[in-house]
N, C-alpha and C positions, 0 to 999 in steps of 0.2 A: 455850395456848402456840403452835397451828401457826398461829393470828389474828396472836399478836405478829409471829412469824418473816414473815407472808405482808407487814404493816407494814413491819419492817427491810427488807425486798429492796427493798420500792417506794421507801423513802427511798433507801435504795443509790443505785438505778439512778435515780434524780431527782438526787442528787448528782453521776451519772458524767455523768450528760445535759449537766450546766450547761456551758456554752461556760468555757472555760479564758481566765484572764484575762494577762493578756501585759505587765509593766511594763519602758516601754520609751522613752528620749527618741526626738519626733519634729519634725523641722521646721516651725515655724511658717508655711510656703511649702506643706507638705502637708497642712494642716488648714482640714477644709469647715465652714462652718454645718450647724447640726443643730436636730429641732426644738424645742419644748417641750414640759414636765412629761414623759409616759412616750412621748410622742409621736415616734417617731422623722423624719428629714429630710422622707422621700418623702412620708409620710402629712401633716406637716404643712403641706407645701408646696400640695397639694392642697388644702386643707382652707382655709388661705387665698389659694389662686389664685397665688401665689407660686411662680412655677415654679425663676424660676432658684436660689432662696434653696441648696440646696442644692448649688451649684457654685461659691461665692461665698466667696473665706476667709477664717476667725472675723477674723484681722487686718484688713479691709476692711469687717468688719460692722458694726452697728448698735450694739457696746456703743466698740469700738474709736475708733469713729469719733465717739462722745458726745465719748469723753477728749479726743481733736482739735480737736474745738469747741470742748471746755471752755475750752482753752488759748485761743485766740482770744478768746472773750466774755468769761469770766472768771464769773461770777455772776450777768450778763445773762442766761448759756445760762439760769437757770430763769424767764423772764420768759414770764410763757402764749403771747404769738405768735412768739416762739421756739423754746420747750420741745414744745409742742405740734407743731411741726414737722419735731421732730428723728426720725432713724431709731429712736432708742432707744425715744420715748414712744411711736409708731406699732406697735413690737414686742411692748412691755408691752401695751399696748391690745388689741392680736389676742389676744393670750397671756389678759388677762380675758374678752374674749369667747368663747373656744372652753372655756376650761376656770375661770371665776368668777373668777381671779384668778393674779395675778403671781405674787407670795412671799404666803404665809397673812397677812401685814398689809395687803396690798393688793390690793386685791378693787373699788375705785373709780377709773376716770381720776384724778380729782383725786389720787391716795395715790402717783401715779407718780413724784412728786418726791420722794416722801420715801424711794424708793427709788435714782432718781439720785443724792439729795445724798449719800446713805451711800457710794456707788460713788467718787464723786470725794473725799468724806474718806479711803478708803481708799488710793486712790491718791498722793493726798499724804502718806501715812504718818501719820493724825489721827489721834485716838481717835473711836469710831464707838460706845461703850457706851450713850451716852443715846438710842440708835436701834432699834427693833428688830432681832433677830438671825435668829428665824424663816425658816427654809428657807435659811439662807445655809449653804455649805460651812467646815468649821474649817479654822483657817490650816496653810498645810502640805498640804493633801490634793491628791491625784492628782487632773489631770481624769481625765473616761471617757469612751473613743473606738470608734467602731466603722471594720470596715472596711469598704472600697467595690470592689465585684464590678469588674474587670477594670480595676485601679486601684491607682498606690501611694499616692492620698492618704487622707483618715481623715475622717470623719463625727463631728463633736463629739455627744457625748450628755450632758456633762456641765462647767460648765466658761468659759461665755460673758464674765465679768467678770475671773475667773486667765485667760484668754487674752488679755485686751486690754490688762491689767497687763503681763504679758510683751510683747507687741506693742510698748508705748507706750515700756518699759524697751530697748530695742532689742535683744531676747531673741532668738536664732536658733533656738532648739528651745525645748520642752517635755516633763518626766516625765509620761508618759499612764500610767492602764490601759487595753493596748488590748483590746476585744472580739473575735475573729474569727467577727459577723456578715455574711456583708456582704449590702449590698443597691444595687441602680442608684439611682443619680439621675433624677429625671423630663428632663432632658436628654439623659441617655444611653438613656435610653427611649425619645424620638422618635427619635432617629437610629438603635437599633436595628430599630424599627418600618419604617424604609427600605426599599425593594426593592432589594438590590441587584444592579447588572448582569453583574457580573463572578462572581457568584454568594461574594464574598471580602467580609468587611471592609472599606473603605477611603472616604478621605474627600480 
């Protein structure tokens, strides 16, 4: 019995531990890229030399900005000396190499398309059933966002494809859950690293 009780306390206080989640619309002007799978911004930025990715917002990112093309090429976008060159395939790419794979159906370059095509049926309001579903979020669901140390904007952690939807739909905010982790940017890390003269802040 004092075995079980010594259990319940540590569930407890692992429960009271967890960071408190915060549902909250946020400006699509204050949300950052974040990184992939459980990898958060800073670590994955590093991880592929990508410094600035984490100062850069989801609406200007690499899923964001596929939809932009799309619109321009139309079905050209999946033509290999195209597609291969877009921000999105280059993202998935990094995303298989550090961690085997995009979404659990796509674990090869070549399968990167068959992940875009499903992003832009959805966008258009298609049916998307005869595609796999595997690791996609349900309709409806919150992103997750973290916060950013000496900062009002947000660190996407969850969310990259629901933000470019909203972007593309001329959406001024977003319902998040937010996290209150926060952590620097590798940008705001160099400039921290600074000496500076005045012995203040300032830029």
């Amino acid at each position: 019995m004092a075995l079980f009780r010594s259990y319940k306390r540590l569930a407890t206080f692992r429960r009271s531990a967890e960071p408190k989640v915060v549902v909250r619309r946020i400006p699509l002007t204050k949300l950052l890229l974040g990184g992939e799978w459980n990898w958060r911004a800073k670590r994955y930025a590093y991880a592929t030399g990508e410094l600035i990715r984490p100062s850069i917002l989801v609406s200007d990112g690499p899923h964001a900005e596929f939809l932009r093309q799309y619109a321009i090429f139309g079905q050209r976008i999946f033509e290999k000396p195209i597609f291969f060159e877009t921000a999105y395939f280059r993202n998935a790419r990094d995303s298989i190499k550090l961690f085997g794979e995009y979404f659990p159906y796509c674990w090869l370059p070549e399968q990167i398309e068959i992940c875009a095509k499903r992003f832009v049926l959805q966008h258009e309001h298609k049916s998307v059933t005869d595609l796999p579903s595997a690791g996609h979020s349900p309709t409806g669901e919150n992103i997750r966002v973290y916060t950013v140390k000496e900062s009002d904007c947000y660190e996407l952690d969850e969310g990259n494809h629901r933000v470019a939807f909203a972007a593309l739909r001329g959406d001024e905010s977003i319902l998040a859950d937010i996290l209150d982790i926060p952590d620097y940017t590798p940008l705001q890390e160099m400039i921290l690293r600074v000496e500076w003269q005045s012995g203040e802040r300032e830029i």
